[in-house]
N, C-alpha and C positions, 0 to 999 in steps of 0.2 A: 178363409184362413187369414190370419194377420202374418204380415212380415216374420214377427220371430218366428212362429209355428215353421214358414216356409224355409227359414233361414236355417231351425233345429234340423228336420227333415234333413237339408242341404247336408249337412255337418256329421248328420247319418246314416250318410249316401242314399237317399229315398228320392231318387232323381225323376224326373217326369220327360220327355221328349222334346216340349215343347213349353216355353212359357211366352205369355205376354203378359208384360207387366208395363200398367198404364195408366196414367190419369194427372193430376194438376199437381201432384208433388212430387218432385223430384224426388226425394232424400230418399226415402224407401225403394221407391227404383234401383237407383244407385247400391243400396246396402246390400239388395237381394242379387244384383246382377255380380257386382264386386266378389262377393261370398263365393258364387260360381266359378267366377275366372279366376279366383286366386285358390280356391280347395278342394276345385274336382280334380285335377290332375297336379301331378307332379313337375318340377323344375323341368327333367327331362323328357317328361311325356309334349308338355307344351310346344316346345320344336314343331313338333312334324304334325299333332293332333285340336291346338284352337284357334280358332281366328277370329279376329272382333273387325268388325267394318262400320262406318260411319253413315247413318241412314243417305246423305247427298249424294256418297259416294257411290252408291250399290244401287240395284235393282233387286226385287222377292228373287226371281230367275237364277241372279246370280247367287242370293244367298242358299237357295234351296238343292241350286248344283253343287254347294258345297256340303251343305248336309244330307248329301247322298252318299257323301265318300263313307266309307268301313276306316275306323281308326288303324291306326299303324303302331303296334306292340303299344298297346292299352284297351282298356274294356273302351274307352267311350272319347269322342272329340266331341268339343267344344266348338260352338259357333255361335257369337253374339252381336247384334247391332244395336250399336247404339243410338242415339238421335232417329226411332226405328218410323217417326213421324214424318222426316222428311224422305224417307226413302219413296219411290215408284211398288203404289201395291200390284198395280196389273188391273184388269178386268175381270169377274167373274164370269164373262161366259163360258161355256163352252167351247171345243172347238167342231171341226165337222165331222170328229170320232163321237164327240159328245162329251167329252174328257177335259175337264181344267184343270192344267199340271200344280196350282196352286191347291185349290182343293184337294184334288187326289193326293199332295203330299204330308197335308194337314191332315186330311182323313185315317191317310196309314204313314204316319211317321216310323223313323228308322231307331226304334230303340238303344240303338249303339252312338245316337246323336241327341245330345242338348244342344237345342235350337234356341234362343234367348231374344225377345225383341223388347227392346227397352223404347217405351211408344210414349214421350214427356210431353206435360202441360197440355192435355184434353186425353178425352177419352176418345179409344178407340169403338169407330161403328158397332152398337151390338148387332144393329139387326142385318150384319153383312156375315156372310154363309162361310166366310174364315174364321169369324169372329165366335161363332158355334163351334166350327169344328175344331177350334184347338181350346174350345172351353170344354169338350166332351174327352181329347186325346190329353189332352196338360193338361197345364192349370193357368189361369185369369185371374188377374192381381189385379184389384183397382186399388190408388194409391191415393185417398181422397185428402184434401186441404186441410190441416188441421187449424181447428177457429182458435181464434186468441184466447177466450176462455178455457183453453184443454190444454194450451204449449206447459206454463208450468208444472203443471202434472205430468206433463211429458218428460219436460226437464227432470225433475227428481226421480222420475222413472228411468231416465238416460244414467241420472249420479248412481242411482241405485244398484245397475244393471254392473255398473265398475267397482263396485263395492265403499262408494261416496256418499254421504245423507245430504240431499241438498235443502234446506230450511228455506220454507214459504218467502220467507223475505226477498233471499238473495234471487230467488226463483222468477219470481214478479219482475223483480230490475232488471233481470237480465230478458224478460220477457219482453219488459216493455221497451228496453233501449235496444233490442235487434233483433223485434218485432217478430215473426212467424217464420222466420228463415230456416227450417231446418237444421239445413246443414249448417249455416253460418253458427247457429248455436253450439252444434255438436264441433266443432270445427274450436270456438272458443273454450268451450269445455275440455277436450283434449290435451289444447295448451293448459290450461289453467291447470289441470289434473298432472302434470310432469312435474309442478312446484309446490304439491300437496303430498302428503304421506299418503298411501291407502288407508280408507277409515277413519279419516277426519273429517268433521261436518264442514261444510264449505258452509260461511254465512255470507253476510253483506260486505263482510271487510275484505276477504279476498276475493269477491267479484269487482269490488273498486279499486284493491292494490293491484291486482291481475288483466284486469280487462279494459284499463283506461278508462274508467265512468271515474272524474275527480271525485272525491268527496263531498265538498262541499257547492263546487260549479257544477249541476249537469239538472237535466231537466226535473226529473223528483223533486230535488230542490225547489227549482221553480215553483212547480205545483205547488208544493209547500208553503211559498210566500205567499205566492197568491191567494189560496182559499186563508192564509192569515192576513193578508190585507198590508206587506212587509215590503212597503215601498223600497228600500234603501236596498233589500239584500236583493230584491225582487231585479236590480237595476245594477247592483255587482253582478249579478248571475247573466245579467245579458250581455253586461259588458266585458266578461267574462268570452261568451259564447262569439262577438263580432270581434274578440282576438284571436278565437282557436277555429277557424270557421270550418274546418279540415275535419276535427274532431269532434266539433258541433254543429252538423248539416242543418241547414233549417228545416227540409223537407224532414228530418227525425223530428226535429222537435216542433214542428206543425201537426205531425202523426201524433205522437206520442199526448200532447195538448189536446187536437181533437177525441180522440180515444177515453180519454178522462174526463172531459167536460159532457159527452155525449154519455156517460156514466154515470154523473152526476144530474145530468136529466130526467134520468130513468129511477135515479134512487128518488126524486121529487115522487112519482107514481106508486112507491115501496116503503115509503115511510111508516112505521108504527108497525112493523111485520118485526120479526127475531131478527138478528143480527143474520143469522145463518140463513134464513128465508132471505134476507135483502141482500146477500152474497150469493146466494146459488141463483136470482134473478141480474144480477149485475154479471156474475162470470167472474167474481175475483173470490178470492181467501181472505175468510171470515176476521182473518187478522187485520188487513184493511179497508175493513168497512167504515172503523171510525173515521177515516180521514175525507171517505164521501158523505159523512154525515155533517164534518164539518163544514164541508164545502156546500153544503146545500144550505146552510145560514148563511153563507156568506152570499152565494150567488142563489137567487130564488128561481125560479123556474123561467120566467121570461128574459134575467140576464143571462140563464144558460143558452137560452135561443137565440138571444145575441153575440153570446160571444162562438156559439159554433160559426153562426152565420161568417163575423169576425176572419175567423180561422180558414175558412174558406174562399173568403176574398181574398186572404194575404197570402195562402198556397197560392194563386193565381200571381199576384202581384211578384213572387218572388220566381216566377218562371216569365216575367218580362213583359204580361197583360197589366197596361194603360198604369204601369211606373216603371220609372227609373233609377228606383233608390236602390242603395246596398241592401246588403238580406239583415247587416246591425240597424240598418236606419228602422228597418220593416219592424223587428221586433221591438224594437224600442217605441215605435208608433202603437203598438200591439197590447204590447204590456201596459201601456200609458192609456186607452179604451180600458182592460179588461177590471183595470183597478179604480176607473173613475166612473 
C-alpha cells in the first residue's frame, strides 16, 4: 500500500491495531502518523484517550502497558511513538512460562487500540518475530528514499493533490535548489501556495518571487554560464553568492554542480538516442535535455572527469581539509578551473 491508500483508509475509519511505519524517509511517516493523531478522535475524546511518547523516552513495556487500557467514552485510544528507533525493543525470548509479553501483545492486539510506531531513517529488523507479527496483525509501511529523478514528479503530484498544475520547469528548480528533502519541499510549497489563488499554474516566476532563488543570482544561472563559456556573468554570480553566503550555502551549490556535471557525463554515453531516451536515462524532463546537450560540447567527456574530480576536492576544502580560504575565495578558484 502507498501512503495515500493508508492515509484514504485512515479518513474512512478502516483502522488497523497496529502500524509500523519505517524506513529512510521521513515525510511519509510523518504524514501517515499526523493523519492518525489529528482524525481518529475528537478534540474531547483526546483528553483521557491518546498518548504520543518519544522513542528515548519510553520503553515497548511501557508502551504496550498503555495499549492495554479500554478507551474512556470512545470506540478507540490512540497510542504513538514517535522517534520509535531510539526507543528499548526488549528481547525476544521467552520467559520461563514460555510467554513473551511483546510478542503475545503483537500477536493478539487490542482492537480498541491504535498502536503507531514511527521507526525513522532505517528499516526495521524483518527477520525479527515482531517484525512478522504485526506485519500479519497491522500493517508495515516501508517509507523508501525518493531518488532525485522521481521528486519532480512528486512535486507536481504534491501541486496537483491541492488543486495547483506545477509546470516542469519550476518543478526541476525547485528540485534542484532543495534537493530530496521532503518535507522541506512540501513545507515551501504550502507557503508558496497561501500567495497563489487555487488553480493557477505555478511556473518559474513564483518559485523565484516566492522562495528566494534570485532571478538572475542562483546556481541555474551558473550552470548557465558556464556550459556558455560566460566568464563575466559567470563571476557576478559568484560574487553574488560570497555576499549572500546565508542564502547561497556552498555545500547547495557544490551539490547541485556535482549533480549536473555527473549528468552531463552520462549524456556523453546517450548521445544520438531521442531526446526522450536521453531524458528517461539521465532522470530529468525532456524539456531540459537541450541544455545537457549543450553542455556536452562544451565540456567533453574527460573535462567532465575533471571537473567532478574538481568539485569533490573543493566540498572537502570548504569543510576545512588542507585550506584556509573563505568558501568566495573556493568558488571563485573553482569557477576559474572549470572555464579554463
Amino acid at each position: 500500500m502507498t501512503a495515500n491508500d493508508i492515509i484514504k483508509d485512515i479518513k474512512n475509519r478502516k483502522y488497523k491495531p497496529i502500524y509500523l511505519l519505517h524506513g529512510e524517509e521521513p515525510y511519509f511517516i510523518d504524514l501517515i502518523s499526523s493523519q492518525i493523531e489529528d482524525s481518529v478522535l475528537s478534540d474531547a475524546e483526546k483528553g483521557f484517550n491518546q498518548t504520543v511518547w518519544y522513542g528515548k523516552d519510553t520503553d515497548i513495556m511501557t508502551v504496550l502497558n498503555a495499549a492495554k487500557r479500554y478507551p474512556m467514552m470512545a470506540d478507540y485510544q490512540v497510542v504513538i511513538v514517535k522517534e520509535a528507533q531510539d526507543m528499548k525493543w526488549g528481547k525476544e525470548d521467552a520467559d520461563k512460562k514460555g510467554i513473551n509479553p511483546v510478542l503475545s501483545y503483537f500477536e493478539n492486539p487490542l482492537n480498541t487500540t491504535i498502536l503507531v510506531f514511527c521507526y525513522k531513517y532505517g528499516k526495521f529488523d524483518k527477520r525479527k518475530k515482531a517484525y512478522k507479527a504485526i506485519d500479519k496483525k497491522g500493517l508495515v509501511f516501508e517509507s523508501a528514499t525518493l531518488y532525485d529523478n522521481k521528486v519532480p514528479a512528486w512535486i507536481e503530484s504534491y501541486g496537483a493533490g491541492k488543486n495547483y498544475k506545477i509546470n516542469a520547469q519550476a518543478a526541476a528548480m525547485l528540485c534542484e535548489y532543495l534537493g530530496n528533502d521532503l518535507s522541506k519541499i512540501a513545507n515551501e510549497l504550502d507557503k508558496l501556495m497561501l500567495n497563489i489563488p487555487v488553480g493557477q499554474e505555478i511556473t518559474l516566476k513564483e518559485i523565484q518571487d516566492n522562495i528566494g532563488i534570485s532571478k538572475e543570482y542562483n546556481v541555474f544561472e551558473l550552470q548557465s554560464a558556464l556550459i556558455r563559456r560566460e566568464v563575466l556573468k559567470a563571476n557576478q554570480i559568484i560574487n553574488y553568492f560570497e555576499a549572500n553566503p546565508k542564502a547561497n550555502p556552498i555545500v547547495l551549490i557544490l551539490g547541485n554542480l556535482n549533480n549536473f556535471f555527473s549528468k552531463v557525463l552520462l549524456y556523453h554515453y546517450v548521445k544520438g538516442r531521442t531526446p526522450q531516451d536521453a531524458a528517461r536515462e539521465l532522470g530529468v524532463n525532456p524539456y531540459f535535455i537541450k541544455d545537457y546537450e549543450t553542455a556536452s560540447r562544451t565540456f567533453d567527456f574527460y573535462k567532465c572527469m575533471q571537473i567532478i574530480g574538481w568539485l569533490r576536492e573543493y566540498d572537502l576544502k570548504s569543510k576545512g581539509m588542507n585550506s584556509t580560504a573563505s568558501h568566495g575565495e573556493l568558488l571563485k578558484e573553482l569557477v576559474f578551473k572549470i572555464l579554463h
